[in-house]
C-alpha positions as CSV (number, residue, x, y, z in Angstrom):
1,X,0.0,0.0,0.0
2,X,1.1,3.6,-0.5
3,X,2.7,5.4,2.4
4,X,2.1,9.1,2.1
5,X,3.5,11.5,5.3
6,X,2.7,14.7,5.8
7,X,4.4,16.7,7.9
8,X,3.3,19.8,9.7
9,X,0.0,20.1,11.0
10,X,-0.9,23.6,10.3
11,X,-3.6,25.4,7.9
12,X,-2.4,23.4,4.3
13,X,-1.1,20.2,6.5
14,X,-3.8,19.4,8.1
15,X,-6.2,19.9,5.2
16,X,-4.2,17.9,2.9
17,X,-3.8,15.2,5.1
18,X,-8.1,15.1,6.0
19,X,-8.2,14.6,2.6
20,X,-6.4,12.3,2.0
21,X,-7.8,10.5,4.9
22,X,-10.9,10.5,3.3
23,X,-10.6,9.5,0.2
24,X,-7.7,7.4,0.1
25,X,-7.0,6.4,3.6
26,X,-10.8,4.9,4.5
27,X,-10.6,2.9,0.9
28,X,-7.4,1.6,2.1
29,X,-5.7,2.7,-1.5
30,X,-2.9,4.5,0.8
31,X,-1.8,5.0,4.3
32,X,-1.8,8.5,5.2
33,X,0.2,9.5,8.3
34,X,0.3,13.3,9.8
35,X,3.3,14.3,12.0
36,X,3.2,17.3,13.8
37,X,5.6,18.1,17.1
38,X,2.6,19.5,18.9
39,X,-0.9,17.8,20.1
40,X,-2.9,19.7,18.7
41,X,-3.8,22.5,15.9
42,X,-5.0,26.1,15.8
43,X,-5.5,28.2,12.7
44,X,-2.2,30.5,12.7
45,X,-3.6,34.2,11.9
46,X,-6.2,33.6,15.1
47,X,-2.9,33.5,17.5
48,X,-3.3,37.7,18.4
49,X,-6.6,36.8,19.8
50,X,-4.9,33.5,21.9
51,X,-1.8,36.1,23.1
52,X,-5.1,39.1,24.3
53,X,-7.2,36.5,25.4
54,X,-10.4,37.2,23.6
55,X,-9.9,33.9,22.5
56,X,-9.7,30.5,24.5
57,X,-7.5,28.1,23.0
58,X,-8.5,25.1,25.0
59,X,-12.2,25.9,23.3
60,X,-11.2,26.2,19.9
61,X,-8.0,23.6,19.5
62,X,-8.5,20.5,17.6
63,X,-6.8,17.6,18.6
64,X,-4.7,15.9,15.9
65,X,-5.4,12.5,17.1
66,X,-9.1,12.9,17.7
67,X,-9.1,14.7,13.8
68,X,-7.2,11.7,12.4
69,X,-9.1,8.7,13.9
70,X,-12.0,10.5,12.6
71,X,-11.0,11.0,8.9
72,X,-9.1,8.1,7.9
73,X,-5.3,9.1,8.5
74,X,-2.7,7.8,11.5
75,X,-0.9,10.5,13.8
76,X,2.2,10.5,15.0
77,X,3.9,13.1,17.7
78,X,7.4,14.2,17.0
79,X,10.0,16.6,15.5
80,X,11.5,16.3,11.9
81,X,15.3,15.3,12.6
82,X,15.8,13.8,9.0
83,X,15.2,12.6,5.5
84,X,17.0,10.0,4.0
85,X,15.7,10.3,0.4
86,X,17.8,6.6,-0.9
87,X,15.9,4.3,1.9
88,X,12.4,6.9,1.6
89,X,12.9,7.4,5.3
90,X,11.9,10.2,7.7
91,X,13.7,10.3,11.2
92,X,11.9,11.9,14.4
93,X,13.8,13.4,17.0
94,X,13.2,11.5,20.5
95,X,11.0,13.0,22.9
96,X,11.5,14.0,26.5
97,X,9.1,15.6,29.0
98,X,9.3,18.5,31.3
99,X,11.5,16.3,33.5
100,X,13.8,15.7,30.7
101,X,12.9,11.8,31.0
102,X,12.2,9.9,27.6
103,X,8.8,9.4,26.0
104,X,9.5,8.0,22.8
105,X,13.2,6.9,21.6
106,X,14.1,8.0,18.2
107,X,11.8,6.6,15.4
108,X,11.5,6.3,11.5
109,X,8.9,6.5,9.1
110,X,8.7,4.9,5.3
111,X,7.4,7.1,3.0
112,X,6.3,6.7,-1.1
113,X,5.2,10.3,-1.3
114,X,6.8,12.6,1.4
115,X,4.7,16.4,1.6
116,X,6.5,19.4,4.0
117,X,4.3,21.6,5.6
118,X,6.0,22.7,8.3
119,X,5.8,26.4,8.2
120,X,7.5,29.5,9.0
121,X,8.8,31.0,12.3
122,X,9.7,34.6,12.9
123,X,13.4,36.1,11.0
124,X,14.9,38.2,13.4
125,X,17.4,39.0,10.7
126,X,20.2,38.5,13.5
127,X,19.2,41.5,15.0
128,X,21.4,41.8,18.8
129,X,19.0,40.8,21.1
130,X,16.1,40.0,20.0
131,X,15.7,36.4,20.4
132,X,16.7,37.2,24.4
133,X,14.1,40.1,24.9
134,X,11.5,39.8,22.8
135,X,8.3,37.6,21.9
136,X,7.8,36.1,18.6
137,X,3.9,34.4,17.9
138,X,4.3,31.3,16.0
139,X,2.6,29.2,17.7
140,X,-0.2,28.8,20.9
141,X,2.8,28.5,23.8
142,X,4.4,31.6,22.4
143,X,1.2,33.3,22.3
144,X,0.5,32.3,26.5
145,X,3.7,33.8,27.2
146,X,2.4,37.0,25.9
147,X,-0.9,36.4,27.8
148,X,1.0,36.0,31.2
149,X,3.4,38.8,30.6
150,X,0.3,41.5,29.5
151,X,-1.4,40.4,32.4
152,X,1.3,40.3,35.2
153,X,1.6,44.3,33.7
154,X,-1.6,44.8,33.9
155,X,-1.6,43.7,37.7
156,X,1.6,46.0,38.6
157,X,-0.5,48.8,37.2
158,X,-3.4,47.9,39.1
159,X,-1.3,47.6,42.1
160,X,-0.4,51.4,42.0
161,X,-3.9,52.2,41.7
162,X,-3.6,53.3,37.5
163,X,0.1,55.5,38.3
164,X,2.0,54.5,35.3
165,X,1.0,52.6,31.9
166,X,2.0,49.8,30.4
167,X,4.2,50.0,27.6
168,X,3.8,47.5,24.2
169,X,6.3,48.0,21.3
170,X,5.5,45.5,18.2
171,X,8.5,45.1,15.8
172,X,7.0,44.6,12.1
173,X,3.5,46.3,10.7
174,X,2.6,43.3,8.6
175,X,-0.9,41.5,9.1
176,X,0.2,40.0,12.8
177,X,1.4,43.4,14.6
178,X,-1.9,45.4,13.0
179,X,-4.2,43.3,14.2
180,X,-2.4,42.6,17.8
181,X,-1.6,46.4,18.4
182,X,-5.7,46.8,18.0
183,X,-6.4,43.7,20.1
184,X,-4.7,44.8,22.8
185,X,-7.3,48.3,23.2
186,X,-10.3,46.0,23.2
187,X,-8.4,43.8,26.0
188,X,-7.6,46.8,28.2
189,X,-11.4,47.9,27.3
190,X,-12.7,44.4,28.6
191,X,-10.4,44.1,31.5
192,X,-12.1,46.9,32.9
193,X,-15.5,44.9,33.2
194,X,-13.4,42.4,35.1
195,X,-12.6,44.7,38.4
196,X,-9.7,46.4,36.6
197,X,-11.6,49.7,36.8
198,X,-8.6,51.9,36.9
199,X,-7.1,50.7,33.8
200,X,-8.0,53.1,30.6
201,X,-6.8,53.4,27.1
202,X,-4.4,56.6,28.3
203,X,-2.8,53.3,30.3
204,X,-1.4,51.3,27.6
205,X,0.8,52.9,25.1
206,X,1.3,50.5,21.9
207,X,3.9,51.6,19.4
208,X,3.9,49.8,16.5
209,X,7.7,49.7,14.5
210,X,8.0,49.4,10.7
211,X,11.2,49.8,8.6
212,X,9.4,50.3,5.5
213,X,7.7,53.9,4.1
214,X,3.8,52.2,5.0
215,X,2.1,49.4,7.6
216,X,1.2,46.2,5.5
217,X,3.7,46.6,2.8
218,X,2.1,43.7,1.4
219,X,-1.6,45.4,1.0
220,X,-2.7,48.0,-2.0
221,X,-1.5,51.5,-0.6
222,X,-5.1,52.6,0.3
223,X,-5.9,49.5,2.6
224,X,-2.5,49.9,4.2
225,X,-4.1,53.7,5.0
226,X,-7.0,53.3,6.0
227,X,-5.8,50.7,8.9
228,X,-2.9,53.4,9.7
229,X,-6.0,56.1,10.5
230,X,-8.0,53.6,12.5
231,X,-4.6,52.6,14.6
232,X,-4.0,56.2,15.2
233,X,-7.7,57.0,16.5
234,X,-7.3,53.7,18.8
235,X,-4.5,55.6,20.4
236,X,-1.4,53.3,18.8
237,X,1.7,55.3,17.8
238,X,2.9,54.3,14.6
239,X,6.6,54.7,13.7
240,X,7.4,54.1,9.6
241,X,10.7,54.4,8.3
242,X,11.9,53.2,11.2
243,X,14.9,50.1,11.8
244,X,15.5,48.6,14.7
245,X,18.9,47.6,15.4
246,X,18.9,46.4,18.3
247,X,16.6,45.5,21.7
248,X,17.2,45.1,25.3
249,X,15.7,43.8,28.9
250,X,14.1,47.8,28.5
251,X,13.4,48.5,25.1
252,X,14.6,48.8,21.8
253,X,17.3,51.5,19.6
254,X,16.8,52.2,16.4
255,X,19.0,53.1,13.7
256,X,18.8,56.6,14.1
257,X,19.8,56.2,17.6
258,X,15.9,56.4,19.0
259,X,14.7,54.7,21.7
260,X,11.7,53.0,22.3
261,X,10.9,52.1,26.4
262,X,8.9,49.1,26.8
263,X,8.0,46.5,29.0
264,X,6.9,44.0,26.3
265,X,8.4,43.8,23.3
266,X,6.4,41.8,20.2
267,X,8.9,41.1,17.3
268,X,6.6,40.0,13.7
269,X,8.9,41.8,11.2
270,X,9.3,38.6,9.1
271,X,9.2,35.2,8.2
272,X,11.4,32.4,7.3
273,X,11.4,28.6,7.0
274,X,13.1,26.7,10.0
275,X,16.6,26.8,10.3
276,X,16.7,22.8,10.2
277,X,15.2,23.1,6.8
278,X,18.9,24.8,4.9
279,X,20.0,22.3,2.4
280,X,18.1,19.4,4.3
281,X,18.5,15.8,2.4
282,X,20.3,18.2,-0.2
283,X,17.3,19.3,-1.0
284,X,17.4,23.2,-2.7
285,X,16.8,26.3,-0.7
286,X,16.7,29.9,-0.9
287,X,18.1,32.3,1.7
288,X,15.2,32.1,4.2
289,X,15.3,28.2,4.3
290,X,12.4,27.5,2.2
291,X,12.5,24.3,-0.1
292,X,12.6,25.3,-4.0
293,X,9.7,23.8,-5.6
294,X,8.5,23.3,-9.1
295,X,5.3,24.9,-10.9
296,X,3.9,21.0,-9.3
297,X,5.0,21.7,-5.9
298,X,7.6,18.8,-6.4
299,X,10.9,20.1,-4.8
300,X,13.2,20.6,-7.5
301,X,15.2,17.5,-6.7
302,X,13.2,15.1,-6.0
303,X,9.7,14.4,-7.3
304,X,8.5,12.3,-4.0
305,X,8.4,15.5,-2.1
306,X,5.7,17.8,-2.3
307,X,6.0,21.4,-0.5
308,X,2.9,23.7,0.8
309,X,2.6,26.4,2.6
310,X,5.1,29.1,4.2
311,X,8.4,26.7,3.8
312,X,7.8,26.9,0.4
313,X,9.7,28.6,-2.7
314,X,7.3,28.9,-5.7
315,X,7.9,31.4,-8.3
316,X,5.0,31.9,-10.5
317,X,5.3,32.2,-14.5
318,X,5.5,35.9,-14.0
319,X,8.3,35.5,-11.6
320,X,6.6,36.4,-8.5
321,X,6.6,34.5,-5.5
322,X,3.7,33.1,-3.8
323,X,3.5,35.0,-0.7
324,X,3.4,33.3,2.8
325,X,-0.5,33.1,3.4
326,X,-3.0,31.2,4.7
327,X,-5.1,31.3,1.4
328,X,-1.9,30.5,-0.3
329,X,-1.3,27.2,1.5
330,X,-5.1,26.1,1.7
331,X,-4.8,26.5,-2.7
332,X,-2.0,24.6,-2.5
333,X,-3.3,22.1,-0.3
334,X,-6.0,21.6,-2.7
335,X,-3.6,21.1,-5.9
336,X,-1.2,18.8,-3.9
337,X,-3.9,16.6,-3.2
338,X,-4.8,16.3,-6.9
339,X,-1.2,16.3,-7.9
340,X,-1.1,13.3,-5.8
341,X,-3.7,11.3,-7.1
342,X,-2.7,11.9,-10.6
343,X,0.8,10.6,-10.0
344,X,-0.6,8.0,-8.1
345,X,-2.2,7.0,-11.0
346,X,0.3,7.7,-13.9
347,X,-1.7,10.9,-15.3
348,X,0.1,13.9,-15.5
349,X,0.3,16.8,-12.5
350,X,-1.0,20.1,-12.9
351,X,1.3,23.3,-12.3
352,X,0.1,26.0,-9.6
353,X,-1.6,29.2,-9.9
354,X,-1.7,31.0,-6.7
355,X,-5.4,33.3,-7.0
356,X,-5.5,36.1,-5.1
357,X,-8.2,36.6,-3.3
358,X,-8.0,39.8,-1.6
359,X,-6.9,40.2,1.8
360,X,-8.4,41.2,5.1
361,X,-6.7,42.7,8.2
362,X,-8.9,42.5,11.6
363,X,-8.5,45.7,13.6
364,X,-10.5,43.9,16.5
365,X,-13.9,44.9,17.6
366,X,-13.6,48.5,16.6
367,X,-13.2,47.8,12.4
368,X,-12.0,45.6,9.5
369,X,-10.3,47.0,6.5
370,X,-9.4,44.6,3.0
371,X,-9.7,44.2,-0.3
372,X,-11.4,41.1,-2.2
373,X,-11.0,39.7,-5.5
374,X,-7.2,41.1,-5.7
375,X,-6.7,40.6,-9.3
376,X,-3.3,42.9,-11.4
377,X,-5.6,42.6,-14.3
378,X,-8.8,43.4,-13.0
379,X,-8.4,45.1,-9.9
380,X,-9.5,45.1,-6.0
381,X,-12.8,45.8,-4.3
382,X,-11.8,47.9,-1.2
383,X,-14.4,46.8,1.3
384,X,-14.1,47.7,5.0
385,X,-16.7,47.7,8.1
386,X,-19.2,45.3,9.1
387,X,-19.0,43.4,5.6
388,X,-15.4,42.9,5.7
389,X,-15.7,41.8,9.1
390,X,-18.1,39.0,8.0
391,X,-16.0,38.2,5.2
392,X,-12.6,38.3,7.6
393,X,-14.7,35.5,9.5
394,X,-15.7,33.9,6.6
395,X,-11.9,32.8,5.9
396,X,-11.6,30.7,8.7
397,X,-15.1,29.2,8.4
398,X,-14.1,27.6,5.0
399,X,-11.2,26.2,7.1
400,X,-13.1,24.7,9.5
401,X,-15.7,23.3,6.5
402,X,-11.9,22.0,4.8
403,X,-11.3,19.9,7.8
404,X,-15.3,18.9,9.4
405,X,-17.6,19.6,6.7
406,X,-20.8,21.9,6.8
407,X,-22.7,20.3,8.9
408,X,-20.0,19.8,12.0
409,X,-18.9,23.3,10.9
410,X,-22.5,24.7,11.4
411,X,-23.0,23.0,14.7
412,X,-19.6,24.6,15.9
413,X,-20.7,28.3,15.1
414,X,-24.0,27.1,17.2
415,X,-21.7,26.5,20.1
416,X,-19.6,29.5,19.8
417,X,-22.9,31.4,19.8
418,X,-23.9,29.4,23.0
419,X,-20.3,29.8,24.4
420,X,-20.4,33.9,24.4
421,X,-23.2,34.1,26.5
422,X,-21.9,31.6,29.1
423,X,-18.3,32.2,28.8
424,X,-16.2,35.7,29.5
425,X,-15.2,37.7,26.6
426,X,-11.9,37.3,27.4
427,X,-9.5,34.6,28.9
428,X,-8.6,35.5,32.2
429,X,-6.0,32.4,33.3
């Protein structure tokens, strides 16, 4: 029978792997098998809301295991250490617990059809000290460190009855430091219906960091604006044109020789592919660790391994890359599977087209601000308000309706419905 792995559990993992579950793992035509180093999965761009609490993790988790006994695929815990491309071989790092006793010795996995989807993680660009002083939010741990830290502030604040503020500098205006720097007004907002009645917007000063000329570099010019007025009327300082060059245990220093106090820092100016990733199996990579990949999303040597999602390298025919989204990997998610099938079955694989879409950037409660059908040829519909807020939630609904279905996915809004009314609006532990 047919071994196909995936690994990486996140947004294009973990649908590829569902179905392939269903439709090839229940027939028994292959054996799909999911690895992911963590128990269980939670849509990336929803990890702002995790780190301010306005949303509860342990509600809205999926467990791998539970997911893959469900559709037709086999789980297995553990870390990428290897591939050995001549035996078809993955090797996964042994696992230790807290107590740094062993779980599970060092294992390997046969594979016919090998598909990476591990990801990206934060680029610090080497920057002097930022990995020691600052947060990154890649994944739900990350994101509870934040949670703890804002809070523990928020205390000390508290403490000495509102004298002070609470000071949040967020390295990187792309999708992830937007939305966070307007999270964190509606947390300080809802913290005061909790007993923190001393606490006020005045009391949190959010300076969000960019080195480029505009906030979301990576949105048409008049999206990127209209976020930059709603940030300023929430009270966030934004700083453009602005490198950092290096952070501390108090702050950070720009080039210019600025500095910017604060007792949290957020770094989100960047993404790259895992370290462990450069020149693996002697596979190709590009400068950020990302595995080269053909117009098939074969790597370029070796057409066993497929590549989706953030670690990979696809150049498009008019030599633009695919950029590092979650619609990107769910498309390619979709083709891969196909791509699959038809080389399971000698037919030739189609190439991939990344559609754009249009994109959406949350600005919490207080607005939503995108553009849909973002086409070079045809142009964008700038939407922004209630309708784009609908549509923003809309994105991760056809996720959810990727990996349950509409019906499961329909009885899940019930219960989130349900779950506002009995639950706080935000995440207090």
């Amino acid at each position: 029978m047919t071994k196909i792995i995936v690994v990486g559990g996140g947004a294009g993992g973990l649908e590829l792997a569902t179905k392939l579950g269903r439709t090839l793992g229940r027939k028994r035509r292959a054996e799909i098998t999911l690895v992911d180093k963590n128990s269980s999965h939670l849509w990336k761009p929803l990890l702002h809301e995790v780190a301010t609490g306005s949303m509860d993790e342990g509600v809205d988790a999926l467990s791998y295991r539970a997911h893959a006994k469900n559709h037709g695929f086999d789980f297995q815990m553990g870390t990428l250490w290897d591939i050995d491309r001549e035996r078809k071989v993955i090797t996964l790092a042994p696992m230790y617990d807290e107590n740094n006793e062993l779980l599970m010795p060092e294992r390997e996995l046969e594979y016919d059809t090998l598909v990476m989807a591990i990801g990206s993680t934060s680029n610090d660009f080497n920057t002097p000290g930022v990995r020691d002083n600052c947060i990154f939010l890649d994944n739900p741990k990350q994101a509870h460190r934040f949670r703890r830290e804002m809070n523990n502030e928020f205390m000390r604040l508290h403490a000495k009855h509102g004298d002070g503020s609470v000071d949040i500098a967020i390295v990187g205006a792309g999708a992830t430091g937007v939305e966070l720097s307007a999270e964190l007004h509606n947390a300080i907002k809802e913290l005061r219906n909790y007993g923190f009645r001393d606490l006020e917007n005045s009391k949190l000063n959010v300076t969000l960091v960019e080195a480029g000329e505009r906030i979301l570099p990576a949105l048409p010019p008049r999206i990127s604006s209209a976020a930059h007025q709603e940030l300023l009327k929430l009270g966030v300082t934004v700083k453009t044109n602005t490198f950092v060059v290096k952070a501390d245990e108090d702050g950070l220093e720009t080039k210019s020789g600025e500095r910017i106090h604060a007792d949290i820092m957020v770094w989100a100016a960047g993404i790259k592919a895992p370290d462990f990733l450069k020149d693996i199996a002697g596979l190709e990579t590009n400068r950020i660790n990302q595995l080269e990949v053909k117009n098939t999303l074969q790597t370029t040597r070796d057409d066993d391994i497929f590549v989706i999602g953030d670690c990979a390298a696809c150049t498009q025919e008019d030599g633009s890359k695919v950029p590092p989204r979650a619609q990107s990997a769910h498309q390619m998610a979709s083709l891969c599977f196909s791509n699959i099938v038809a080389k399971m079955n000698g037919r030739d694989l189609k190439p991939y087209v990344f559609k754009d879409h249009g994109s959406l950037v949350s600005l919490s409660r207080f607005s939503t601000v995108g553009s849909l059908m973002g086409n070079l040829t045809k142009g964008s519909m700038m939407i922004e308000g209630r309708i784009a807020r609908v549509v923003y939630i809309s994105l991760y609904r056809m996720h959810q309706i990727a990996l349950h279905g509409y019906v499961k996915t329909g009885l899940m809004m019930l219960v989130g419905r349900i779950n506002r009314v009995l639950r706080p609006s935000l995440k207090l532990h």
